[in-house]
PDB file of the backbone (N, CA, C, O) and the ligand in Angstrom, with CONECT records:
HET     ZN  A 101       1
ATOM      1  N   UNK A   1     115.516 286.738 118.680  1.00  0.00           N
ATOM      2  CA  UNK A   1     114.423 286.187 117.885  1.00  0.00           C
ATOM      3  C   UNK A   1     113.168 287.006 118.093  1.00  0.00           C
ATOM      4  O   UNK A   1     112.415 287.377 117.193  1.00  0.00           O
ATOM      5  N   UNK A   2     112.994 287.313 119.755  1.00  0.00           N
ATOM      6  CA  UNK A   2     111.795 287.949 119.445  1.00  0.00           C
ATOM      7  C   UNK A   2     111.704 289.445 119.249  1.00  0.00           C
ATOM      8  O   UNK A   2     110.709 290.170 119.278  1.00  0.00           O
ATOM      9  N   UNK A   3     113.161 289.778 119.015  1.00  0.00           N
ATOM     10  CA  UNK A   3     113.040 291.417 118.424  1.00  0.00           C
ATOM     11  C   UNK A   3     112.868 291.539 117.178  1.00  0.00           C
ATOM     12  O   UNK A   3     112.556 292.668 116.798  1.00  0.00           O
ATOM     13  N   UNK A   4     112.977 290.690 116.370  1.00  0.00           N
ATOM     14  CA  UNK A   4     113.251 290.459 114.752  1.00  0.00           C
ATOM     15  C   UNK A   4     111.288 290.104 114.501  1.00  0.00           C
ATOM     16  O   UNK A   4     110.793 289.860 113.401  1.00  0.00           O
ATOM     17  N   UNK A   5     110.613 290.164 115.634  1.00  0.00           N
ATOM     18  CA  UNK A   5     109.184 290.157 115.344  1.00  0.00           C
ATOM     19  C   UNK A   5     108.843 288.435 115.219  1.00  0.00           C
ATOM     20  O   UNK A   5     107.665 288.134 115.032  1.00  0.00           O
ATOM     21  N   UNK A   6     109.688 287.522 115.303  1.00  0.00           N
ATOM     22  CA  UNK A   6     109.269 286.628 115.510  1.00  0.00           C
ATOM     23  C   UNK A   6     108.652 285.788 116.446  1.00  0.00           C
ATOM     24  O   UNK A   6     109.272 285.559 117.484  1.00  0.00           O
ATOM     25  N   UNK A   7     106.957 285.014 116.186  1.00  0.00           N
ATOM     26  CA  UNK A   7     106.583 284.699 116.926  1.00  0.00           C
ATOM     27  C   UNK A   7     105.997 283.101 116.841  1.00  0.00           C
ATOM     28  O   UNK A   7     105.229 282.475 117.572  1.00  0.00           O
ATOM     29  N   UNK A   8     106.807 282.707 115.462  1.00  0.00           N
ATOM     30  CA  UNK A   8     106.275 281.601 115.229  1.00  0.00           C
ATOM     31  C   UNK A   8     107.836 280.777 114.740  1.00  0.00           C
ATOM     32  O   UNK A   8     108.785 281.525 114.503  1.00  0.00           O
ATOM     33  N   UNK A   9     108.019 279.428 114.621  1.00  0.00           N
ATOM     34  CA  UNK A   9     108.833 278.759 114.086  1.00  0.00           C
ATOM     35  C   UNK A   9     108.945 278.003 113.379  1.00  0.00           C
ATOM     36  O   UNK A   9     107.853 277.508 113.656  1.00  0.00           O
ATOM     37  N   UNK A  10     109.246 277.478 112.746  1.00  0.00           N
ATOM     38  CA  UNK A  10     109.028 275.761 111.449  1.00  0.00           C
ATOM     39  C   UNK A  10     110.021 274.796 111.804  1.00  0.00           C
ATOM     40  O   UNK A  10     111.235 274.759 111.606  1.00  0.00           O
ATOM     41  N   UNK A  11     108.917 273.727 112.592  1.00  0.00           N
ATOM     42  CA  UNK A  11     109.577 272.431 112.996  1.00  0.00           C
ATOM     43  C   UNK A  11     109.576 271.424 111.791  1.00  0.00           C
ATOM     44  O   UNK A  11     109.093 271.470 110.660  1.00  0.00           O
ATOM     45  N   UNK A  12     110.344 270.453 112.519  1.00  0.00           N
ATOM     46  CA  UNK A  12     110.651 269.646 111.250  1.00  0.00           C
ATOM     47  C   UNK A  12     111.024 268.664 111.896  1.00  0.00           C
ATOM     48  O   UNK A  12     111.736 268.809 112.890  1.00  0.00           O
ATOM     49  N   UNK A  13     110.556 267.268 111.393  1.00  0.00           N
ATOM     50  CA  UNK A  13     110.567 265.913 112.313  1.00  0.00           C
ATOM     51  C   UNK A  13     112.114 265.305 111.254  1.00  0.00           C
ATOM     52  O   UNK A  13     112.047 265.247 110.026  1.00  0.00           O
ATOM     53  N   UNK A  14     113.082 265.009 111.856  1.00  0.00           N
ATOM     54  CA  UNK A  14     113.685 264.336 111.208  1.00  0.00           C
ATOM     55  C   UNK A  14     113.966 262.960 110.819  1.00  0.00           C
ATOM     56  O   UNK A  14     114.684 262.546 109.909  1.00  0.00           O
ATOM     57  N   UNK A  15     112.909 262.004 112.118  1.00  0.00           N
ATOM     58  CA  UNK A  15     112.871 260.902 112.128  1.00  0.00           C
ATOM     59  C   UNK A  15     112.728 260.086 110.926  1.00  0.00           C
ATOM     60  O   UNK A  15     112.141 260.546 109.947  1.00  0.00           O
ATOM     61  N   UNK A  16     113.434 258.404 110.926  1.00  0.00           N
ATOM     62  CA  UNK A  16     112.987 258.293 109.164  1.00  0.00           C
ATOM     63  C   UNK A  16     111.806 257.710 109.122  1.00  0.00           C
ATOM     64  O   UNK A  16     111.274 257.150 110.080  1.00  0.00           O
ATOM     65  N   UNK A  17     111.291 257.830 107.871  1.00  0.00           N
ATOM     66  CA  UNK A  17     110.366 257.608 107.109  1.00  0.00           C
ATOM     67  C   UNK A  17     108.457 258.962 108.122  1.00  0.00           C
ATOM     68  O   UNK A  17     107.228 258.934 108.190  1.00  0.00           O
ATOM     69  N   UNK A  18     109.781 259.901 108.638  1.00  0.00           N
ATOM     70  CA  UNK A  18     108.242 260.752 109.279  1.00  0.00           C
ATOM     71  C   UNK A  18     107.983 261.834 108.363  1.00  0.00           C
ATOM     72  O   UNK A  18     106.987 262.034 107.667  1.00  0.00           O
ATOM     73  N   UNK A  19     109.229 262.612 108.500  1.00  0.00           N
ATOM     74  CA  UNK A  19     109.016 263.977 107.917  1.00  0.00           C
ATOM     75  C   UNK A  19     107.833 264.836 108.281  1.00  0.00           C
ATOM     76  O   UNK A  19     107.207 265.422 107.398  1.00  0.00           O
ATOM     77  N   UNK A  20     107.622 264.897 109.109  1.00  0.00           N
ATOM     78  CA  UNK A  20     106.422 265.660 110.044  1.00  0.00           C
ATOM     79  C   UNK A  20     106.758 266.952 109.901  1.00  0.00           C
ATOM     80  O   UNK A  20     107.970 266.941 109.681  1.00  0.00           O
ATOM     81  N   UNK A  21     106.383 268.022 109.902  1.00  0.00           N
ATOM     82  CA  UNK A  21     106.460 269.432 109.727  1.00  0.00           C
ATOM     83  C   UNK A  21     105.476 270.460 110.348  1.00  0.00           C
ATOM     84  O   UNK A  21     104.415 270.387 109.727  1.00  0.00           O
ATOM     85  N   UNK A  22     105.424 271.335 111.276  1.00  0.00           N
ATOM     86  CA  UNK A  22     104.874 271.951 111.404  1.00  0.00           C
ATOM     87  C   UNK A  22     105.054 273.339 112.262  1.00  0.00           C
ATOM     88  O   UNK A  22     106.054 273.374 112.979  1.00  0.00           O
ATOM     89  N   UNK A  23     104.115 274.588 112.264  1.00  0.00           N
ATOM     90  CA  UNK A  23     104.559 275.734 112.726  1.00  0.00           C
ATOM     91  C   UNK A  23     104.046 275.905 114.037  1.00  0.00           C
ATOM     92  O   UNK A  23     102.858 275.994 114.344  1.00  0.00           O
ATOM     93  N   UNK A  24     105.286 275.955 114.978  1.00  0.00           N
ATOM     94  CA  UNK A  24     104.761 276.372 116.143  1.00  0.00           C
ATOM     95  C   UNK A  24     104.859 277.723 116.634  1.00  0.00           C
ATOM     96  O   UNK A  24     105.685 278.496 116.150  1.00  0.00           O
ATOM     97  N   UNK A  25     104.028 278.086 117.619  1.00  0.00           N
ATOM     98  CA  UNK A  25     103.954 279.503 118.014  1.00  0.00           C
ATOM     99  C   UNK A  25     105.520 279.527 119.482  1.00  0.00           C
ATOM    100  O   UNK A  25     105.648 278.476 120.110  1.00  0.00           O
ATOM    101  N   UNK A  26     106.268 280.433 119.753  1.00  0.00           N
ATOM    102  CA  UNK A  26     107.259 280.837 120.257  1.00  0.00           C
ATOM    103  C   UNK A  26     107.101 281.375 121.415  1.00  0.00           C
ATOM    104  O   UNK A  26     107.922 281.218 122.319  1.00  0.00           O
ATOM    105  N   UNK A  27     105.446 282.453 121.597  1.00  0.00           N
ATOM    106  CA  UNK A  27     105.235 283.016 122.689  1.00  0.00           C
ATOM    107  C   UNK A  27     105.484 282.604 124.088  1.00  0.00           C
ATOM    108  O   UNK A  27     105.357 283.358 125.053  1.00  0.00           O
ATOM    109  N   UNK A  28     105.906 281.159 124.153  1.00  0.00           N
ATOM    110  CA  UNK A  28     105.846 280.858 125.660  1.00  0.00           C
ATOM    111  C   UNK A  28     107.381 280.207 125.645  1.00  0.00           C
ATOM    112  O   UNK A  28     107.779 279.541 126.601  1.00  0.00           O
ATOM    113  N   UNK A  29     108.003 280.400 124.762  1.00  0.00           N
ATOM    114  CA  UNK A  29     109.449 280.260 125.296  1.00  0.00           C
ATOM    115  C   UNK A  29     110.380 281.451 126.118  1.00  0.00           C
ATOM    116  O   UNK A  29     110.015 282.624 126.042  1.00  0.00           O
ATOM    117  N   UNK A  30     110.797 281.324 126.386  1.00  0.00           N
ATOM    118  CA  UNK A  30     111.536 282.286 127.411  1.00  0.00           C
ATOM    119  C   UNK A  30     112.237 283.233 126.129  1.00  0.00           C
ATOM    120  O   UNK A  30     112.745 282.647 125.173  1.00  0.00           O
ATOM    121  N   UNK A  31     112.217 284.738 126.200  1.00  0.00           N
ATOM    122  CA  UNK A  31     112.213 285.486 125.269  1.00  0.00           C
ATOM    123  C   UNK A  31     114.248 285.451 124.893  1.00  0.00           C
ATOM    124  O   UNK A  31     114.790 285.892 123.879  1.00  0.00           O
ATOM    125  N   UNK A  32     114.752 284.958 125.781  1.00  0.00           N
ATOM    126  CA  UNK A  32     116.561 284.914 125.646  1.00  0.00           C
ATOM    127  C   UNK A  32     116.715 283.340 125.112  1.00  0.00           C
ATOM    128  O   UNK A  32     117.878 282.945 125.204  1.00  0.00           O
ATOM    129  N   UNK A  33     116.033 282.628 124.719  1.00  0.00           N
ATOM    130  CA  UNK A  33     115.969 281.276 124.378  1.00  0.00           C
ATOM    131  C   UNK A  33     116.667 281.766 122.632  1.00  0.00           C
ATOM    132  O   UNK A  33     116.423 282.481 121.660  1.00  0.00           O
ATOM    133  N   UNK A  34     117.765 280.663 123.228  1.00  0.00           N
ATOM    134  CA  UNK A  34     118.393 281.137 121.465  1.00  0.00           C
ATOM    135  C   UNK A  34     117.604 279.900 120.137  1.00  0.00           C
ATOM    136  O   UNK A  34     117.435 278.681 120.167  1.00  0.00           O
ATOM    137  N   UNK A  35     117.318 280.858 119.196  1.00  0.00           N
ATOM    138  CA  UNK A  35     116.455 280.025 118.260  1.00  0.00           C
ATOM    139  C   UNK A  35     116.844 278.797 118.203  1.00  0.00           C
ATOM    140  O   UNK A  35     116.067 278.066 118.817  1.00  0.00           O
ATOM    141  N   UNK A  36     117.705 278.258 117.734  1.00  0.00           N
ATOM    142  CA  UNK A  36     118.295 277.030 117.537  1.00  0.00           C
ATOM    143  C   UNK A  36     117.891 275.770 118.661  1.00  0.00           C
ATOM    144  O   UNK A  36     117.747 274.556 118.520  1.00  0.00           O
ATOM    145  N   UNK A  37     117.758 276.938 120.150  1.00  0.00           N
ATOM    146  CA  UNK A  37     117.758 275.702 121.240  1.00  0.00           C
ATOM    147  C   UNK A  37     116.031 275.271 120.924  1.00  0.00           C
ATOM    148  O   UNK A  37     115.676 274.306 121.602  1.00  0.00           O
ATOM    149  N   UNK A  38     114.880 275.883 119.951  1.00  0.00           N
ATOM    150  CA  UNK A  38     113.984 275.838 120.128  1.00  0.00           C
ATOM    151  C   UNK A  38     113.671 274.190 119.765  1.00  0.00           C
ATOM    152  O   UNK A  38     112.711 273.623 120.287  1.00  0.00           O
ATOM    153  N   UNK A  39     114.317 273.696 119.095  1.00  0.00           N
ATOM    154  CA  UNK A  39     114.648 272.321 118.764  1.00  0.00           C
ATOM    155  C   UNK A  39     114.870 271.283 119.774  1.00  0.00           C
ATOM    156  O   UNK A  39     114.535 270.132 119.495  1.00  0.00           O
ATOM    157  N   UNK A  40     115.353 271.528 120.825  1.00  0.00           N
ATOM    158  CA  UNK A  40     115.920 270.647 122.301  1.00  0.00           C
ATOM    159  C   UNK A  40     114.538 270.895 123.036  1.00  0.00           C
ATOM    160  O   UNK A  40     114.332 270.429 124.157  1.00  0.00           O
ATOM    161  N   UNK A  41     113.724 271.550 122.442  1.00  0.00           N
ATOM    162  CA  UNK A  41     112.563 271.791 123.493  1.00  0.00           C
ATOM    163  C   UNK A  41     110.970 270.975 123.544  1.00  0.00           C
ATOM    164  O   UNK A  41     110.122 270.797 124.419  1.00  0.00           O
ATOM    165  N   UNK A  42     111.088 270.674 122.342  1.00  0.00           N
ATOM    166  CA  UNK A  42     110.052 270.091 121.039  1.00  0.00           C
ATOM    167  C   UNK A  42     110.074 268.753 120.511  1.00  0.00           C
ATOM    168  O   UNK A  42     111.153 268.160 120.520  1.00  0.00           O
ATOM    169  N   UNK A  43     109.165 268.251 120.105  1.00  0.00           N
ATOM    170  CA  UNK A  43     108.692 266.560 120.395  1.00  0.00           C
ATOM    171  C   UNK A  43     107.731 265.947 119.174  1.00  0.00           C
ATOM    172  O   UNK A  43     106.608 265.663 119.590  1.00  0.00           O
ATOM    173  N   UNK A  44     107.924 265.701 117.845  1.00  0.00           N
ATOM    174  CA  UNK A  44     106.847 265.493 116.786  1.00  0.00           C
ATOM    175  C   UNK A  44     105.936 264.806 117.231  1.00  0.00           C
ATOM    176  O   UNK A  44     106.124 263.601 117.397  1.00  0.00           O
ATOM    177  N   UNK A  45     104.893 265.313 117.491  1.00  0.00           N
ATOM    178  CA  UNK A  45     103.497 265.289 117.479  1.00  0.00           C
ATOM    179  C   UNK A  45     102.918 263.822 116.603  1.00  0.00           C
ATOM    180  O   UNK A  45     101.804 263.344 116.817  1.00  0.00           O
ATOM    181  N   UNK A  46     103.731 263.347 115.777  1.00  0.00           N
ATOM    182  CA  UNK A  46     103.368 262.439 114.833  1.00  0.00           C
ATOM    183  C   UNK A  46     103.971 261.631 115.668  1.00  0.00           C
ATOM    184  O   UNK A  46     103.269 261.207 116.586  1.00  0.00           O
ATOM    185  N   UNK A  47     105.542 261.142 115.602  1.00  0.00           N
ATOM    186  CA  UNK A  47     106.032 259.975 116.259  1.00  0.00           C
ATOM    187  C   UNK A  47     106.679 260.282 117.173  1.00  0.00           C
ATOM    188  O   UNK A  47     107.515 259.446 117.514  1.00  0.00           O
ATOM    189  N   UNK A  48     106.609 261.486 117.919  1.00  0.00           N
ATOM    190  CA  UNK A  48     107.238 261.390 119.300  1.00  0.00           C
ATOM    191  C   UNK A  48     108.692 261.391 119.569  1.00  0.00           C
ATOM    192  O   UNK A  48     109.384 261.297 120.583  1.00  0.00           O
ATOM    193  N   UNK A  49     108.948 261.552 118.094  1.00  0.00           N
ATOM    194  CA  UNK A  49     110.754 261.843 117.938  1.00  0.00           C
ATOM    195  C   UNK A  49     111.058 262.960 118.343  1.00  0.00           C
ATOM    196  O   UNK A  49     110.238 263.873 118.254  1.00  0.00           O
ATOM    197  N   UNK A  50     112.523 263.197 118.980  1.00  0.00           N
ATOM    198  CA  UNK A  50     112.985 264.599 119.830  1.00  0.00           C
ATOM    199  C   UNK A  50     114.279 264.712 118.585  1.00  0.00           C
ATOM    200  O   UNK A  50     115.198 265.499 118.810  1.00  0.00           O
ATOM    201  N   UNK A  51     114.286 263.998 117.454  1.00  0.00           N
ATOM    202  CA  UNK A  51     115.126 264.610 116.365  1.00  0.00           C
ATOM    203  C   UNK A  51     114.440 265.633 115.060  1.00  0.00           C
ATOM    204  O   UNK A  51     114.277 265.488 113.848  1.00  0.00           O
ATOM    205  N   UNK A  52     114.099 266.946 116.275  1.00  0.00           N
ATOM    206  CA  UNK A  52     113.382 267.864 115.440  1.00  0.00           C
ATOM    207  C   UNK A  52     114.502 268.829 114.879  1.00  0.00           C
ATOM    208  O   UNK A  52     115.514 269.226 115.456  1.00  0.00           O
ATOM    209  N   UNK A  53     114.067 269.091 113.641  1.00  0.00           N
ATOM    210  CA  UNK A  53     115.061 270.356 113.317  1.00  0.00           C
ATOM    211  C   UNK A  53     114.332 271.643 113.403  1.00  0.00           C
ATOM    212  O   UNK A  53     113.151 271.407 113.657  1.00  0.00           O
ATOM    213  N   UNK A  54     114.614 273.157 113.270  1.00  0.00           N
ATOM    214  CA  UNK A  54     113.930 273.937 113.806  1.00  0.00           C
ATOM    215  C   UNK A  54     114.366 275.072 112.931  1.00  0.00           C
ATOM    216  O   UNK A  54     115.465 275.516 113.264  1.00  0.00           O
ATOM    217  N   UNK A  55     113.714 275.767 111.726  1.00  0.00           N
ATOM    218  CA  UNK A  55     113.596 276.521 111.142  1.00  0.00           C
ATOM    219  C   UNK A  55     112.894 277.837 111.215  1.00  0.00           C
ATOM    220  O   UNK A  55     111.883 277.915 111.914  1.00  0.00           O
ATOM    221  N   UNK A  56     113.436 279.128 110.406  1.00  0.00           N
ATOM    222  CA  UNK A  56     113.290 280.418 110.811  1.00  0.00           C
ATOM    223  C   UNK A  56     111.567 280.039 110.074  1.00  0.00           C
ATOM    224  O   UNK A  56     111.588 278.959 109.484  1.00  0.00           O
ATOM    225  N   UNK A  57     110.722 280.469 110.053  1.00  0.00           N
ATOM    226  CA  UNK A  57     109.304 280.456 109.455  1.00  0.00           C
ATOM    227  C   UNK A  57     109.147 281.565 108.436  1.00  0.00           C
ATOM    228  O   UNK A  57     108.559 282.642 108.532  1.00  0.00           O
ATOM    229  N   UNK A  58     109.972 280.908 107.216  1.00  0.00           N
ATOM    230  CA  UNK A  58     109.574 281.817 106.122  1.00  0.00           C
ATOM    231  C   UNK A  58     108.164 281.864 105.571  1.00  0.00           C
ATOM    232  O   UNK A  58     107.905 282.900 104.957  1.00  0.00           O
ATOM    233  N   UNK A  59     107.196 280.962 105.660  1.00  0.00           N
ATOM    234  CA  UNK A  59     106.000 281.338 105.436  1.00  0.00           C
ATOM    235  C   UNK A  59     105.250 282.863 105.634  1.00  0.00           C
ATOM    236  O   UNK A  59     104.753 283.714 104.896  1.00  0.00           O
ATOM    237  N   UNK A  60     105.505 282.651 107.228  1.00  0.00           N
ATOM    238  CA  UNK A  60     105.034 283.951 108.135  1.00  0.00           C
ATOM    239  C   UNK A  60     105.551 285.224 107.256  1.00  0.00           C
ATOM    240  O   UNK A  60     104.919 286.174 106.795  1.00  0.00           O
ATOM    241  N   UNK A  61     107.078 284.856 107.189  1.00  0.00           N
ATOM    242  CA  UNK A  61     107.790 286.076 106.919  1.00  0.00           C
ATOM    243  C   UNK A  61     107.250 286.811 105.787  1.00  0.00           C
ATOM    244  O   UNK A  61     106.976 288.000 105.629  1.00  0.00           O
ATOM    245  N   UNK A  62     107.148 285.503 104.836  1.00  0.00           N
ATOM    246  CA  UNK A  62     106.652 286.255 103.327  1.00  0.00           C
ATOM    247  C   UNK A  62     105.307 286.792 103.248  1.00  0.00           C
ATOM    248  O   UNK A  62     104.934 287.779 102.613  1.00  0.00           O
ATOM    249  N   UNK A  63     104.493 285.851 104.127  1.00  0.00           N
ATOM    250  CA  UNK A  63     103.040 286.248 104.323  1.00  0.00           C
ATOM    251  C   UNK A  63     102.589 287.794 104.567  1.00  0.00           C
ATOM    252  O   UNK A  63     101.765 288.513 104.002  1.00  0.00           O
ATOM    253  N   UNK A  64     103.796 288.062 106.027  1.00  0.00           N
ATOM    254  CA  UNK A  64     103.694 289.586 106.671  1.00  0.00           C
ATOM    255  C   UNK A  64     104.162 290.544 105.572  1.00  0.00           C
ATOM    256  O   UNK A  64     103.649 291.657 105.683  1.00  0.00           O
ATOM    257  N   UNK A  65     105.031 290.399 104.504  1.00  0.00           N
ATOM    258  CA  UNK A  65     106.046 290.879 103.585  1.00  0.00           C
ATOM    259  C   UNK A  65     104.659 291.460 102.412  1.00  0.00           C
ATOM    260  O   UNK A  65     104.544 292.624 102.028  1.00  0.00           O
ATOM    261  N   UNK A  66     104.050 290.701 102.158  1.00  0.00           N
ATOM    262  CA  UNK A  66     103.032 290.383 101.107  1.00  0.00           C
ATOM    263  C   UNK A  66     101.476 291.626 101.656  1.00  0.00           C
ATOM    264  O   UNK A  66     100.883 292.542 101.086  1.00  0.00           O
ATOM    265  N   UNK A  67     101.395 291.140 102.654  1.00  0.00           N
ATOM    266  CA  UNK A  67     100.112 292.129 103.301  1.00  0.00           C
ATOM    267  C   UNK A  67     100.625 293.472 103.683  1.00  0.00           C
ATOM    268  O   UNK A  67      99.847 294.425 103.661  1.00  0.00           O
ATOM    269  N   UNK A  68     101.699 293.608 103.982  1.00  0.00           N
ATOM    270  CA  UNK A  68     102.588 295.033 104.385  1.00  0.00           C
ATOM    271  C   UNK A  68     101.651 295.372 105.490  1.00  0.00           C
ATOM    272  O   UNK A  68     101.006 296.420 105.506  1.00  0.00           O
ATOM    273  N   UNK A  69     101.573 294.140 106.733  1.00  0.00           N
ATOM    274  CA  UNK A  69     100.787 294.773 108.059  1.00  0.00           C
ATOM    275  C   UNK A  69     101.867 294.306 108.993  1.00  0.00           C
ATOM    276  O   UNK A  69     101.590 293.877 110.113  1.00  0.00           O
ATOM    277  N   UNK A  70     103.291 294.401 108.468  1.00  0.00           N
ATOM    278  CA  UNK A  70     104.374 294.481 109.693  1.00  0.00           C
ATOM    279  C   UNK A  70     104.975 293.526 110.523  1.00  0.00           C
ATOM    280  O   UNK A  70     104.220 292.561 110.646  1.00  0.00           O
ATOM    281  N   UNK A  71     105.768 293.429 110.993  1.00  0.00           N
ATOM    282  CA  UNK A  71     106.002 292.039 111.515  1.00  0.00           C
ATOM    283  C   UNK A  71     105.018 291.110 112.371  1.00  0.00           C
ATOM    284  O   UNK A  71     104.751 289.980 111.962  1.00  0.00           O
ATOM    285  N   UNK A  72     104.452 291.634 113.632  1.00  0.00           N
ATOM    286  CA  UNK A  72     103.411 291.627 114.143  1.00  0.00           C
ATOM    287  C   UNK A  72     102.242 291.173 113.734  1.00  0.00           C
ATOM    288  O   UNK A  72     101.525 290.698 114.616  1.00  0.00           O
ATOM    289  N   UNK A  73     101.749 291.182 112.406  1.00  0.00           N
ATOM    290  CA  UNK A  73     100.336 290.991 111.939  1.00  0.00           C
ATOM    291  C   UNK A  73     100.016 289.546 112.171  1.00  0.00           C
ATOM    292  O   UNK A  73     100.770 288.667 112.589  1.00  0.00           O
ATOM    293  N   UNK A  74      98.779 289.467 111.827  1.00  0.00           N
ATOM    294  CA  UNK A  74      97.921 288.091 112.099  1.00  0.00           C
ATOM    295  C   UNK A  74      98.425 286.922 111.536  1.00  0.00           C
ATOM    296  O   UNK A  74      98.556 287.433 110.424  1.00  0.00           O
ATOM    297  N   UNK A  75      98.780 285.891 111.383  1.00  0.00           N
ATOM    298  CA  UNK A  75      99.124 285.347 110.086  1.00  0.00           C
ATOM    299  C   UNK A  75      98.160 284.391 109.645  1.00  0.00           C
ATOM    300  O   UNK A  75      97.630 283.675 110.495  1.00  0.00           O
ATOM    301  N   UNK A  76      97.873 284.281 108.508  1.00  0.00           N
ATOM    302  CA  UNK A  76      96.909 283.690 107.571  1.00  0.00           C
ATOM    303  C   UNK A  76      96.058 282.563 108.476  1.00  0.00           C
ATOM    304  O   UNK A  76      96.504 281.620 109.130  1.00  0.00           O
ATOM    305  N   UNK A  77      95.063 282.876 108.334  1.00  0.00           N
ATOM    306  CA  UNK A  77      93.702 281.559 109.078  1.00  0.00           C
ATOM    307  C   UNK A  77      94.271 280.533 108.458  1.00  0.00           C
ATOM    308  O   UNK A  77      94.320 280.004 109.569  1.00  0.00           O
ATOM    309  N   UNK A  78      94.785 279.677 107.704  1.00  0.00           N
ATOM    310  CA  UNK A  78      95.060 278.338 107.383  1.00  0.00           C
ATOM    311  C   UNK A  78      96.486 277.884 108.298  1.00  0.00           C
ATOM    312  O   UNK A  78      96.775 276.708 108.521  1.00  0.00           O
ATOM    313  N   UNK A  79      97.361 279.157 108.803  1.00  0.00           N
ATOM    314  CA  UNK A  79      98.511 278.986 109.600  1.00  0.00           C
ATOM    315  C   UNK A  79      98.447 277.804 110.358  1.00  0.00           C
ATOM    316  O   UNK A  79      97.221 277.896 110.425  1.00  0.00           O
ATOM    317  N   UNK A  80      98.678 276.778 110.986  1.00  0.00           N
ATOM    318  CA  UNK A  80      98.582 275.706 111.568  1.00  0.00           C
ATOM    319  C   UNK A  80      99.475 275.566 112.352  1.00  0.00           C
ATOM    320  O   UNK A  80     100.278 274.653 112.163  1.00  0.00           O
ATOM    321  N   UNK A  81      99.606 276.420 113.460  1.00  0.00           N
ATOM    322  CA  UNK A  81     100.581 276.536 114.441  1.00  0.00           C
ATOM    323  C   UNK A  81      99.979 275.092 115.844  1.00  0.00           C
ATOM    324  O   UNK A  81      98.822 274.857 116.194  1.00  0.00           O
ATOM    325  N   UNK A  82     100.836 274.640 116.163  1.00  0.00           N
ATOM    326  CA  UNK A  82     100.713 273.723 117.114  1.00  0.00           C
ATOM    327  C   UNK A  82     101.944 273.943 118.143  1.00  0.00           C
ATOM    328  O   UNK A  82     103.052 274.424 117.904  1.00  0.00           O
ATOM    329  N   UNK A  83     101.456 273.485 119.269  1.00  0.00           N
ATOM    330  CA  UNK A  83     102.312 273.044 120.018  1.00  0.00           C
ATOM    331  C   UNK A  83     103.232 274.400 120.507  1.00  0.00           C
ATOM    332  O   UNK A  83     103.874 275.114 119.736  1.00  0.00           O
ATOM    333  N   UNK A  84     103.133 274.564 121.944  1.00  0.00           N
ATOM    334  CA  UNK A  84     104.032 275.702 122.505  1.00  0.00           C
ATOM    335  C   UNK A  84     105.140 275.242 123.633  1.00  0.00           C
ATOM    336  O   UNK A  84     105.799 276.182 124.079  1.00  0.00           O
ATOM    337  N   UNK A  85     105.336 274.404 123.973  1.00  0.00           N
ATOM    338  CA  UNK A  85     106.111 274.009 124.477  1.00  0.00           C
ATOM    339  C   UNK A  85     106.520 272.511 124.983  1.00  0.00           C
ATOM    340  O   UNK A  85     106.255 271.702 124.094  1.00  0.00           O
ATOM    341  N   UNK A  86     106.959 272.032 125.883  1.00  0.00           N
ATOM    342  CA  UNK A  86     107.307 270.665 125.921  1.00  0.00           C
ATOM    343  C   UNK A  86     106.315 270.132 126.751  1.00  0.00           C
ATOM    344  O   UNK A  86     106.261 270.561 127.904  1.00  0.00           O
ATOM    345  N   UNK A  87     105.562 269.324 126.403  1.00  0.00           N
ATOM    346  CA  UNK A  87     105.610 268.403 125.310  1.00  0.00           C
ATOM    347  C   UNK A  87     105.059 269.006 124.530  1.00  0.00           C
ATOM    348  O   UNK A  87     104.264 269.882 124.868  1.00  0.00           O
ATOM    349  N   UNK A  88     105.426 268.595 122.702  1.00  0.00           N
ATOM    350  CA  UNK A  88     105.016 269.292 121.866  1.00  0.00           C
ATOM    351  C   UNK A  88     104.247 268.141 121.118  1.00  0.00           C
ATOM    352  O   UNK A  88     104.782 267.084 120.784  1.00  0.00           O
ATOM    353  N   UNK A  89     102.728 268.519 120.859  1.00  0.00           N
ATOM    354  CA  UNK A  89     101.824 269.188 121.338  1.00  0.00           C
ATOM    355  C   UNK A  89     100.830 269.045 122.067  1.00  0.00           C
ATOM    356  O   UNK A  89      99.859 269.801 122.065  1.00  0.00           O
ATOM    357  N   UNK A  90     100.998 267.856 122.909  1.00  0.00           N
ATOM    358  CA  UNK A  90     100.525 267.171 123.475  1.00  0.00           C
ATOM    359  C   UNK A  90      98.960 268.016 124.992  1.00  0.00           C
ATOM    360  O   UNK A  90      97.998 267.710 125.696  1.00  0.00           O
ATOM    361  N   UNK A  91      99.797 269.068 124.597  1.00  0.00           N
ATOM    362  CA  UNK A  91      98.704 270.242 125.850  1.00  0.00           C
ATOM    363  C   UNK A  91      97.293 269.768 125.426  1.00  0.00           C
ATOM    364  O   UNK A  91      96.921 269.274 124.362  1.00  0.00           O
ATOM    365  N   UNK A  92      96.772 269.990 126.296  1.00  0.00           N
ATOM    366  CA  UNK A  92      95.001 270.361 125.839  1.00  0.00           C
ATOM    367  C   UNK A  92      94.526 271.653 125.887  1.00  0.00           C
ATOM    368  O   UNK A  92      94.801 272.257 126.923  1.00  0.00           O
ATOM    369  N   UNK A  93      93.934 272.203 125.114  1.00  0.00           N
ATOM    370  CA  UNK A  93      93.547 273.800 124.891  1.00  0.00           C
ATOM    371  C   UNK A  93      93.006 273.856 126.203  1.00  0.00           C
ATOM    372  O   UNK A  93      92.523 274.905 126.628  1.00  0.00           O
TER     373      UNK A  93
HETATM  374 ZN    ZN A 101     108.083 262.496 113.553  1.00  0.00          ZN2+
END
């Protein structure tokens, strides 16, 4: 995951009636952490459900695709990345 330049992910609350969604940043998972487990790690922020699903972040992708500044680049000031690890997102800056 993080050779493919990824540094962000798209959570997804599956709980019913939540549908919570949001992009978290990856940097502080352990770099051999297989994408999929990023889901067992993570906690919706809304209701506290651990039935997150955990998606590749095509936003980012298309975003970086669109600016042609590489995998690496900034991604858009409105990006709304939360939450880096467990508990998600419960940290205080
Ligand atoms: Zn939720």
């Amino acid at each position: 995951m993080r050779e493919q330049g990824e540094t962000t992910a798209a959570v997804f609350c599956h709980a019913r009636g939540c549908h919570h969604s949001a992009v978290i940043s990856t940097d502080r998972f352990p770099a051999d952490l297989p994408f999929p487990d990023i889901a067992l790690r993570v906690r919706c922020s809304a209701c506290g459900s651990r039935e997150v699903g955990v998606m590749k972040d095509m936003r980012a992708h298309y975003a970086r695709c669109r600016s042609g500044a590489g995998p690496m680049a900034e991604l858009p000031p409105d990006y709304r990345v939360i939450g880096r690890d467990v508990p998600w997102p419960d940290e205080q800056a």
